[in-house]
C-alpha positions, 0 to 999 in steps of 0.5 A: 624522528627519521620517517621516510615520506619522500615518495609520497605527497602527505598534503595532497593526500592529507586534502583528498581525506579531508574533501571526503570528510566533508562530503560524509553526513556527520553530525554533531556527536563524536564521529564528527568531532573526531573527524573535525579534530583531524581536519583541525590538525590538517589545518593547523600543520598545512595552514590550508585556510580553506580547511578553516573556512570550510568547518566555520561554514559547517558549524555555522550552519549547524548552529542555525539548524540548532544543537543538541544537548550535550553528552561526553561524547558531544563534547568531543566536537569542542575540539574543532571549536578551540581552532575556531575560536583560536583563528577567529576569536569569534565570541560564539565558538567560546561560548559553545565551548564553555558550555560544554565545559559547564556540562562537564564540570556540573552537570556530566554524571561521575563516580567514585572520586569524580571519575567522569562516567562514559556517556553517549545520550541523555540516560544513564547508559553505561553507569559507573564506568569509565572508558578509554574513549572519554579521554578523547571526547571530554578530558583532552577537551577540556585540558586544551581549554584550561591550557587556551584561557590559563584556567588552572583548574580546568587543567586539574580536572582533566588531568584528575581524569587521566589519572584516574583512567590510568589507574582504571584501565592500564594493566601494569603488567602488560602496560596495555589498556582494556577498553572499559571498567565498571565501578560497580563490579570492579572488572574490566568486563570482557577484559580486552586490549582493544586496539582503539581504545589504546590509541584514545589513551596512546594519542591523548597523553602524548598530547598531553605530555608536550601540551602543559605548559611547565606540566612538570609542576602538575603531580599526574603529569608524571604518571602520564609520562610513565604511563605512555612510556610503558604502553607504547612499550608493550604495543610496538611488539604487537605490530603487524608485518602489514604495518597495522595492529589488531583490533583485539591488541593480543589475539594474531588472528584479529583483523588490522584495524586503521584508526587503532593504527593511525592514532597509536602512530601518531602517539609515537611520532608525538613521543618523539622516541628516536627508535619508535621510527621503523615501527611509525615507517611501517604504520604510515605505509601501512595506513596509506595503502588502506586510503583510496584515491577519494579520501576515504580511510578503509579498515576501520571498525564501527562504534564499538562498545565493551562487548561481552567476549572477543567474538563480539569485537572480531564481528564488528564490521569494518566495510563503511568509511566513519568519522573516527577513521577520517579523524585519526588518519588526518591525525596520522598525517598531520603528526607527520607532516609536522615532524617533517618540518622539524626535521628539515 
């Protein structure tokens, strides 16, 4: 894919995001573990190893500190200990790791056909519902363990959750995503194209699409190519000439959102469609001209839950800099930087 990032220095900025997100008071729940997520590709595409030794000595003292127990969305802080365990293969990582495992595969509330139900605390809070966030914090965690130890069934599982998210959340006629589905009144609730939650499934399949090894062999993962084949169709026509997507996908008159941005370009330059470079162009610049000369990402909506109508997601507030929006752009940039070393 043909990007042009000649005039620009990716890891200097790619460090800059990253100082700032050291410097935020995240905390072990999901802001974090996106966050952490994204520092993790930073390290893994730049091979800064100050990057690793920096969340090794953040973890280590959380896990001093002492952890709290686990929810869909604290599970999201996994990822940074797969790249801890994976450089370090010290046995502490791994057995954080399986227990969140053990809480997803035993313990996490499901629904229907073991659809796993959105949690963010110890209630039952949002019951018999699935969001498109969940596949970020809790089934591309555990495909990326099932994938790091050759657990076969681990893989199963989380790809039973994308499947069945897709069935869920996609709308096949527009081959976009709404945010959220309750079982219990089989709706969609407010029924909104939320910008994030089409970046949660955009990125998560495209890494899942490239991340199973012979993925052909597993019957969902054809219906995850066909599934992200058909969104990223339908979003790279809403784009904003500024470059950003709206946070409510459909609607012109909502704000350019830069997390939604960063994690549906970097889906794009994952899927490595040769004519999805001119709208990964416009994304990047896009998202550039919204990071400050600190690391701090601009423009990115709070935690956003499946509000009642379209004024609630346009009333959410994007002044404050958040982990998801660090996480997301460092994603972005890795996915970029990566794609430059392809190409050269």
């Amino acid at each position: 894919m043909k990007i042009d990032a000649t005039a620009i220095d990716l890891k200097q900025i790619t460090g800059q995001v990253v100082d700032y997100t050291f410097g935020m008071d995240l905390t072990w729940d999901w802001p974090g573990g996106v966050a952490f997520y994204g520092v993790s590709r930073a390290f893994e595409v730049t091979g800064e190893t100050a990057y690793l030794e920096r969340m090794a000595a953040w973890v280590d003292e959380y896990i001093e500190a002492g952890l709290p127990g686990w929810t869909v969305n604290t599970c999201a802080m996994g990822h940074m200990l797969i790249t801890l365990y994976e450089q370090t293969q010290d046995q502490k990582y791994l057995d954080i790791i399986m227990s969140k495992i053990d809480y997803l595969e035993n313990k996490a509330l499901r629904f229907g056909d073991r659809v796993l139900q959105h949690t963010v605390s110890a209630q039952n809070d949002f019951p018999e519902q699935c969001w498109a966030d969940t596949l970020f914090m809790a089934a591309y965690f555990m495909l990326r363990v099932g994938v790091m130890l050759d657990k076969k069934h681990l893989i199963e599982d989380a790809l039973h959750q994308f499947y069945w998210h897709i069935n869920y959340l996609q709308d096949e006629d527009t081959g976009l995503w709404y945010h959220g589905y309750t079982h219990i009144h089989k709706d969609h609730m407010s029924g909104m194209y939320w910008a994030r939650a089409n970046a949660w499934a955009a990125y998560t399949m495209s890494q899942a699409a490239r991340g199973v090894p012979e993925g052909y062999l597993y019957p969902p993962m054809m219906h995850i190519w066909s599934s992200l084949r058909d969104q990223l169709a339908a979003i790279k026509k809403l784009q904003k000439e500024d470059g950003l997507w709206g946070t409510v996908l459909v609607y012109p008159e909502a704000y350019g959102e830069v997390s939604a941005t960063a994690g549906i370009a970097a889906a794009m330059v994952m899927q490595n469609n040769p004519l999805h470079g001119k709208y990964v162009q416009k994304a990047l610049d896009g998202v550039l001209n919204n990071i400050t000369g600190s690391g701090r990402v601009l423009n990115v909506s709070g935690g956003t839950a499946v509000m009642k109508d379209i004024d609630g997601y346009l009333s959410i507030n994007r002044k404050w800099a958040q982990g998801w929006g660090q996480g997301l752009t460092l994603a972005l940039l890795a996915a970029v930087i990566q794609n430059e070393k392809r190409s050269s």
